[in-house]
OpenMM code with the backbone's topology and positions (N, CA, C; nanometers):
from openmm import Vec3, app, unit

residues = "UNK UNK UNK UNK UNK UNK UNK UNK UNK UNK UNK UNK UNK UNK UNK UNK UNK UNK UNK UNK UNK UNK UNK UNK UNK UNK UNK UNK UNK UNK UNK UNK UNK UNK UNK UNK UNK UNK UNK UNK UNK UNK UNK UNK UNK UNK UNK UNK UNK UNK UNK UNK UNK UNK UNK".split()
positions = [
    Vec3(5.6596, -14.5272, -0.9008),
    Vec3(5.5343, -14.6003, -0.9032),
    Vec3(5.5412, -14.7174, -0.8054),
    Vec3(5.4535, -14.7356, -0.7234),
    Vec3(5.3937, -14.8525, -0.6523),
    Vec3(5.3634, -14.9507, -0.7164),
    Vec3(5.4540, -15.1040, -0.6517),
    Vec3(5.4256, -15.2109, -0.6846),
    Vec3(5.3061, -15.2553, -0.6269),
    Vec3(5.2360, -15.3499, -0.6651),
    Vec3(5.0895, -15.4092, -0.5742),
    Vec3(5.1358, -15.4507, -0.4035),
    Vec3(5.2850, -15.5451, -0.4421),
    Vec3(5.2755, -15.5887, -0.3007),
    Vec3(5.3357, -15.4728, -0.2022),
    Vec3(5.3294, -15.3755, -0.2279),
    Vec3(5.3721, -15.2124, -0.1538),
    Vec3(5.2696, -15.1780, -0.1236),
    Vec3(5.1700, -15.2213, -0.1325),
    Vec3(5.0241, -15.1211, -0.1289),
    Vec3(4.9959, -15.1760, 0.0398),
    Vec3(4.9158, -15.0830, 0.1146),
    Vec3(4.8495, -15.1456, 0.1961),
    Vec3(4.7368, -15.2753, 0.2457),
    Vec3(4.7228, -15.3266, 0.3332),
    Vec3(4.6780, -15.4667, 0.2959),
    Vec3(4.5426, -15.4305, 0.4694),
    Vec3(4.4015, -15.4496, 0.4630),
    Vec3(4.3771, -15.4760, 0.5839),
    Vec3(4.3082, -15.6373, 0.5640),
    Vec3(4.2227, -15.6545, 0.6691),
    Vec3(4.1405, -15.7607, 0.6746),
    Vec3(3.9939, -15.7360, 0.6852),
    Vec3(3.8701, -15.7828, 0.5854),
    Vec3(3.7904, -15.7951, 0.6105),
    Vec3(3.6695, -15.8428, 0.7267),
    Vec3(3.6410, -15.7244, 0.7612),
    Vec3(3.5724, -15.7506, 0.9014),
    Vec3(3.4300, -15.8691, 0.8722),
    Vec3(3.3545, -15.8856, 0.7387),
    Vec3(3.3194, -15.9674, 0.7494),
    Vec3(3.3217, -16.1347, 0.6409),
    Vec3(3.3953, -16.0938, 0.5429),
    Vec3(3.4757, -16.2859, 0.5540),
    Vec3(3.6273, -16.2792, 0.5867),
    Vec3(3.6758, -16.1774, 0.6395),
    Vec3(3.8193, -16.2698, 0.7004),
    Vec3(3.9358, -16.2675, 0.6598),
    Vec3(3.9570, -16.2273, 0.4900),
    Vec3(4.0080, -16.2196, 0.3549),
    Vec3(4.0956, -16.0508, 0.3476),
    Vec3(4.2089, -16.0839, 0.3756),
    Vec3(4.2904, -15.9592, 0.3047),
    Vec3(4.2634, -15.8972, 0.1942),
    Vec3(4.2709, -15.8392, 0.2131),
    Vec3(4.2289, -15.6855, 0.1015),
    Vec3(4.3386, -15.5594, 0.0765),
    Vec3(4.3590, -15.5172, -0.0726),
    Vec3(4.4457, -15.4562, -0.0137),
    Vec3(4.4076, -15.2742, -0.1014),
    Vec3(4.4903, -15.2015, -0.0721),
    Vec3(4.4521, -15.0245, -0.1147),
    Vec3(4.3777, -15.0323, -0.2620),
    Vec3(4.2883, -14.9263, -0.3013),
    Vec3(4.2245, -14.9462, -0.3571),
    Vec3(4.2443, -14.7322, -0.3954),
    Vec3(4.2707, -14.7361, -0.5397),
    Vec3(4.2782, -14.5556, -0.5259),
    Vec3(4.1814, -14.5227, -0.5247),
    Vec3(4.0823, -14.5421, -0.4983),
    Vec3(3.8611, -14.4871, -0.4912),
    Vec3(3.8839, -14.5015, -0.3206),
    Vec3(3.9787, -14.5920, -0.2649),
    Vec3(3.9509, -14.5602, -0.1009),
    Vec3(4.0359, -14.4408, -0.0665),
    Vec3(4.1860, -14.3906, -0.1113),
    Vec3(4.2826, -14.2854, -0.1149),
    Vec3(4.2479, -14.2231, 0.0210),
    Vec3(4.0793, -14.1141, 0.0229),
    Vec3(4.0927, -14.0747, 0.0995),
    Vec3(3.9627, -14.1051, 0.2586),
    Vec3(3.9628, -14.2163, 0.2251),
    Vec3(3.8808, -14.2905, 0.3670),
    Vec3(3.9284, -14.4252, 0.3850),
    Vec3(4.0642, -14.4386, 0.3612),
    Vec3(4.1233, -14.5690, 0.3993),
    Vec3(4.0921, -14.5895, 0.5266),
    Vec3(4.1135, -14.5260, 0.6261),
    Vec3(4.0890, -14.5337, 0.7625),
    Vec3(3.9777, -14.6268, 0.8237),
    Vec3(3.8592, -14.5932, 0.7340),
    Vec3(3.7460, -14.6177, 0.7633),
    Vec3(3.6994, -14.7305, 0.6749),
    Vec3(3.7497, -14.7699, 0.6254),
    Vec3(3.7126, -14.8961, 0.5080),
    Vec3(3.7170, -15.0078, 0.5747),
    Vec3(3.5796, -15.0832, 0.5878),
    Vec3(3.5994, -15.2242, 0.6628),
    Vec3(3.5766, -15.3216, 0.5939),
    Vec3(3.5411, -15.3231, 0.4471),
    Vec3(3.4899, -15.4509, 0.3891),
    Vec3(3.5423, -15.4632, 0.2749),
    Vec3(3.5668, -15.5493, 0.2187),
    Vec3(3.6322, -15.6018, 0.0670),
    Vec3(3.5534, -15.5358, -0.0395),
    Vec3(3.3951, -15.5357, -0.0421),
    Vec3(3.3685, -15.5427, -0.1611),
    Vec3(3.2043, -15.4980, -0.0838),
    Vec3(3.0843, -15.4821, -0.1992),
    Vec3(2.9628, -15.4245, -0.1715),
    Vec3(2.8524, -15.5406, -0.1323),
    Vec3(2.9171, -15.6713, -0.1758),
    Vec3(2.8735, -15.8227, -0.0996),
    Vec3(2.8772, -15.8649, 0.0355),
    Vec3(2.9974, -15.8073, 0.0403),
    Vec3(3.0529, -15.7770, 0.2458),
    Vec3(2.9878, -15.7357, 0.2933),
    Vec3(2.9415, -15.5702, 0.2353),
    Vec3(2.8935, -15.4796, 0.3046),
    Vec3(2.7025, -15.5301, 0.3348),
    Vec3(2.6824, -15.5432, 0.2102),
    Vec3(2.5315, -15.6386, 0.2612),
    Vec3(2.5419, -15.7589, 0.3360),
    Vec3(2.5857, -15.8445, 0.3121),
    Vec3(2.6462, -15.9358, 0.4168),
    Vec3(2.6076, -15.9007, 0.5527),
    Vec3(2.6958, -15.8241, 0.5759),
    Vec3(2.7191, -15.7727, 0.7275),
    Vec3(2.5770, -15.7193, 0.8122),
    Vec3(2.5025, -15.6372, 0.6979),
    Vec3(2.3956, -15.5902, 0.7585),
    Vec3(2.2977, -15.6706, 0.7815),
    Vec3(2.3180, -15.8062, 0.6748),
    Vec3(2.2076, -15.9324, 0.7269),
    Vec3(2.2134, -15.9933, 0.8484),
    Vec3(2.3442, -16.0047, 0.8994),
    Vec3(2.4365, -16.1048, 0.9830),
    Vec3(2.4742, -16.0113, 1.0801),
    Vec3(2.5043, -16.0635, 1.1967),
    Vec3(2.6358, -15.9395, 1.2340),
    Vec3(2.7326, -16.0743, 1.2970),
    Vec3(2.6838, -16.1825, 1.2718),
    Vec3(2.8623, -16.2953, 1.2848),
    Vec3(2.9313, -16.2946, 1.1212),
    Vec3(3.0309, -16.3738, 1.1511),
    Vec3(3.1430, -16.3438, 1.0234),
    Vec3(3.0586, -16.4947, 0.9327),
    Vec3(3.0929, -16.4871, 0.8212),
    Vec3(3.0412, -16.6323, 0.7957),
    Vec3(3.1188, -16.7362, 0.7868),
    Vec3(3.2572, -16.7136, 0.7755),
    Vec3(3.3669, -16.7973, 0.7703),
    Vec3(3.4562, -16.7989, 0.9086),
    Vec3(3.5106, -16.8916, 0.9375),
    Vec3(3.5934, -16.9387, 1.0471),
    Vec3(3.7417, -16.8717, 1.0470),
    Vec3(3.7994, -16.9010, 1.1686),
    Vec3(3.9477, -16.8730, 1.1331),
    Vec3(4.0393, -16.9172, 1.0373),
    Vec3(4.1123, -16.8046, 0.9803),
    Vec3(4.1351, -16.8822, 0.8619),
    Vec3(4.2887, -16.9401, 0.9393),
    Vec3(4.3233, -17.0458, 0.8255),
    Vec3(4.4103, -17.1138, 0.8118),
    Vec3(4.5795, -17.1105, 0.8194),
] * unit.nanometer
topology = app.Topology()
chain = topology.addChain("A")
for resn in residues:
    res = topology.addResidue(resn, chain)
    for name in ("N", "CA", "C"):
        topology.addAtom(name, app.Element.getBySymbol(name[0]), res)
């Protein structure tokens, strides 16, 4: 069994925020750009990030 910090990790294309594997993504990890379904509307309002470089 997989520990959490074993899992894959990307970055949110729109706040910025690591994210990490999710078993509902399993088989479109590839293609997964956003944290969550807030991102994903987000993004379609906006197309800049809303947060700065992070820290």
């Amino acid at each position: 069994m997989r520990r959490k910090q074993d899992l894959p990790q990307k970055e949110c294309v729109q706040c910025q925020r690591p994210f990490t594997w999710r078993k509902k993504w399993a088989r479109c990890w590839d293609e997964v750009r956003f944290c969550s379904k807030r991102c994903r509307r987000g993004a379609k309002q906006t197309s800049t990030p809303r947060r700065q470089e992070r820290e």
